[in-house]
C-alpha positions in Angstrom: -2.0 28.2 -1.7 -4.4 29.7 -4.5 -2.1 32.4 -5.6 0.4 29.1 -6.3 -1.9 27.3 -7.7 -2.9 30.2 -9.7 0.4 30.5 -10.9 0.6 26.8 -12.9 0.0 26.5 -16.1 -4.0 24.7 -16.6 -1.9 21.1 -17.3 -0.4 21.1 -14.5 -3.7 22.7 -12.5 -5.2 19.6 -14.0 -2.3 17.4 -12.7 -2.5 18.8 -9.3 -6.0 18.3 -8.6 -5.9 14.5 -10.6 -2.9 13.7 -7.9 -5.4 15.0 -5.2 -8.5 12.9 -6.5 -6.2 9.9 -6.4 -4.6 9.9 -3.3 -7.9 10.9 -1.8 -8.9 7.6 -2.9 -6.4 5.5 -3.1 -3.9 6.6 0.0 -1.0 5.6 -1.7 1.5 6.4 -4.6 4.8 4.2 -5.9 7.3 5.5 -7.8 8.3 2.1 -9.4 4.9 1.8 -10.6 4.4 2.6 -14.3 0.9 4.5 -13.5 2.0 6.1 -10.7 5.9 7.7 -11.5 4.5 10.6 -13.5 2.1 11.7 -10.0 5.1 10.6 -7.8 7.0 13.6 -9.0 5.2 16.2 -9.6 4.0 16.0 -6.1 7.8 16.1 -5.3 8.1 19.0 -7.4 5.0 20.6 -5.7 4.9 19.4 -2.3 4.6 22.5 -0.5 1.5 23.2 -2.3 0.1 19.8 -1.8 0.9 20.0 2.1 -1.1 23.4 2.4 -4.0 21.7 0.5 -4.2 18.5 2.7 -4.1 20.3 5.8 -7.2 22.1 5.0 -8.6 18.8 5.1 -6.9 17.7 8.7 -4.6 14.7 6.4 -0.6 14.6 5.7 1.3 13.5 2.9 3.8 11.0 4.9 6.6 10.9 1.9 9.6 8.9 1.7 12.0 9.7 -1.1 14.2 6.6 -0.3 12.1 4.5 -0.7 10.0 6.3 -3.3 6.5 6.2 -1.8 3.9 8.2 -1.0 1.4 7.9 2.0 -1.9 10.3 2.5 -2.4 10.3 6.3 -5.8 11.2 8.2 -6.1 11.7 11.7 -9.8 10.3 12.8 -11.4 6.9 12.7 -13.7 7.9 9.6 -10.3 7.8 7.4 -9.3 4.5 7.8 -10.3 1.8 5.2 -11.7 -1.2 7.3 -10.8 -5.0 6.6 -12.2 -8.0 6.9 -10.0 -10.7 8.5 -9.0 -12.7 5.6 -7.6 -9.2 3.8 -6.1 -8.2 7.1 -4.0 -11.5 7.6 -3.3 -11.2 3.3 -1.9 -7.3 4.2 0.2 -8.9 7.5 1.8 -11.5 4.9 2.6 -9.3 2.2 4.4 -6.9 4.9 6.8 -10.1 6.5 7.3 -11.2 2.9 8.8 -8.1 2.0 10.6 -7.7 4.9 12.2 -11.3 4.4 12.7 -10.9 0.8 14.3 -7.4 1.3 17.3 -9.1 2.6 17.6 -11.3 -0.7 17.2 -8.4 -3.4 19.8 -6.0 -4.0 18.9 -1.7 -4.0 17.6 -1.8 -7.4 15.6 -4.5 -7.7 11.6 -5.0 -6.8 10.9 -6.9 -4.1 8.9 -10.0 -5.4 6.9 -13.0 -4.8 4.3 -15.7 -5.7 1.1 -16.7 -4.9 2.6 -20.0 -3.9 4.9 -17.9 -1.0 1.3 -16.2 0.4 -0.3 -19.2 0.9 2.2 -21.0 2.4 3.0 -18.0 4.6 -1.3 -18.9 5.7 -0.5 -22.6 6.3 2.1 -21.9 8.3 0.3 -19.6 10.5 -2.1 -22.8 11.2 -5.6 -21.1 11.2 -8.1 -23.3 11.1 -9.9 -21.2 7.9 -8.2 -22.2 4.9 -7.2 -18.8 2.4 -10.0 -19.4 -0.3 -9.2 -18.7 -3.5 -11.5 -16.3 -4.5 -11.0 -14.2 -0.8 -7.2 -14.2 -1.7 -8.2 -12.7 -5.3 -10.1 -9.8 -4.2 -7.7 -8.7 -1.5 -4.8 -8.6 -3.5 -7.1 -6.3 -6.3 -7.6 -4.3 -3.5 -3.9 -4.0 -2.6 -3.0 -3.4 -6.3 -6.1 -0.6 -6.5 -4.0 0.7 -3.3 -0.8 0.9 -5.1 0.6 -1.6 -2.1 1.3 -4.3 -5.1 1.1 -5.2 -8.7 0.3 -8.3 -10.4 2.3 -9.6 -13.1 -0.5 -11.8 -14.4 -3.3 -14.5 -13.5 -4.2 -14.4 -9.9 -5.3 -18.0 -9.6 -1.9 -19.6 -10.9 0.6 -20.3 -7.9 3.4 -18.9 -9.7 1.8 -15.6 -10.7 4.4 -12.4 -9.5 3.6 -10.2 -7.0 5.6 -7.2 -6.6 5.6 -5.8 -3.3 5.4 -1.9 -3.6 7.6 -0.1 -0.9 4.4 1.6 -0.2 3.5 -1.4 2.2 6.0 0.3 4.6 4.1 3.2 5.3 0.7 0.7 5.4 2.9 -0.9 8.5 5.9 0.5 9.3 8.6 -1.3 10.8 7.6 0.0 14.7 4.5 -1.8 13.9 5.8 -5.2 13.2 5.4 -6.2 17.2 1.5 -5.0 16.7 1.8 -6.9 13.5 2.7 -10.4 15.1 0.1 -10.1 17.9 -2.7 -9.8 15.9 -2.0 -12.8 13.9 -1.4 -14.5 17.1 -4.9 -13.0 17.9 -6.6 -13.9 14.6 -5.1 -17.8 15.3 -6.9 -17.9 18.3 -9.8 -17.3 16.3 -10.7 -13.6 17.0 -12.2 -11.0 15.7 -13.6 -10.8 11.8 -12.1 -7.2 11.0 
């Protein structure tokens, strides 16, 4: 792995160990994302390289060319980002929106929604807890910060965008959709905060 490294040029040293900073803290990378494209293919170009220098670390890079996302992977407990209830049942919507609005978009396009389509995707769920605005806010920074969506303007407004990132496949992936519908069942029944 260092002789290959040793072999880049120092930009591209510099790009390798920028992609590795970000996925180390962020987990995820989307092709169709503006900030993202540039990292998104130079890690295709290097992956061998990037494998080698993840397993060091006991992680994977999970990556799906089709879909044109990138997943970092770890293996213990202390790798896994924690969350609260509210962002938990915000993540479970986001994933059956996009799967319900895959089936209206063609190859090419993004896969969208609103505001308005997440909160009634919470009323209809009939938890007792109403989404507050302000929860819904910071949850959806934090999947944007993630690369698992992106924001086409003010987060408060009903008919703001949200453009589901393909990345929110390999956050739940499909086998995980019958996991998916029994903890919201569980969170209904008013379990567990996290």
């Amino acid at each position: 792995m260092l002789e290959n490294l040793a072999k880049m040029t120092n930009p591209q040293q510099t790009m390798f160990k920028d992609i590795c900073n970000k996925l180390l803290a962020y987990n995820f990378l989307a092709r169709d994302k503006k900030d993202n494209k540039e990292a998104y293919y130079f890690l295709m170009s290097y992956k061998d390289i990037f494998d080698e220098f993840f397993k060091i670390l006991d992680l994977e890079i999970i990556l799906n060319q089709q879909q044109g996302s990138v997943m970092l992977k770890g293996f213990s407990q202390g790798q896994t980002l924690r969350l609260k209830r509210d962002e938990t049942l915000i993540l479970l919507i986001l994933r059956l929106l996009y799967h319900e609005k895959i089936k209206e978009t063609s190859l090419n396009d993004n896969i969208v929604c609103n505001i308005a389509d997440i909160h009634e995707k919470y009323d209809y769920l009939e938890i007792k807890k109403k989404l507050n605005k302000t929860d819904l806010q910071q949850a959806l920074r934090l999947f944007r910060r993630y690369n698992l969506i992106e924001a086409t303007g003010d987060l408060t407004v009903s008919t703001t965008k949200i453009v589901l990132m393909p990345t929110i496949l390999l956050a739940i992936p499909s086998e995980d959709i019958n996991s998916l519908y029994q903890t919201i069942n569980r969170i209904k029944q008013g379990g567990e905060e996290e």
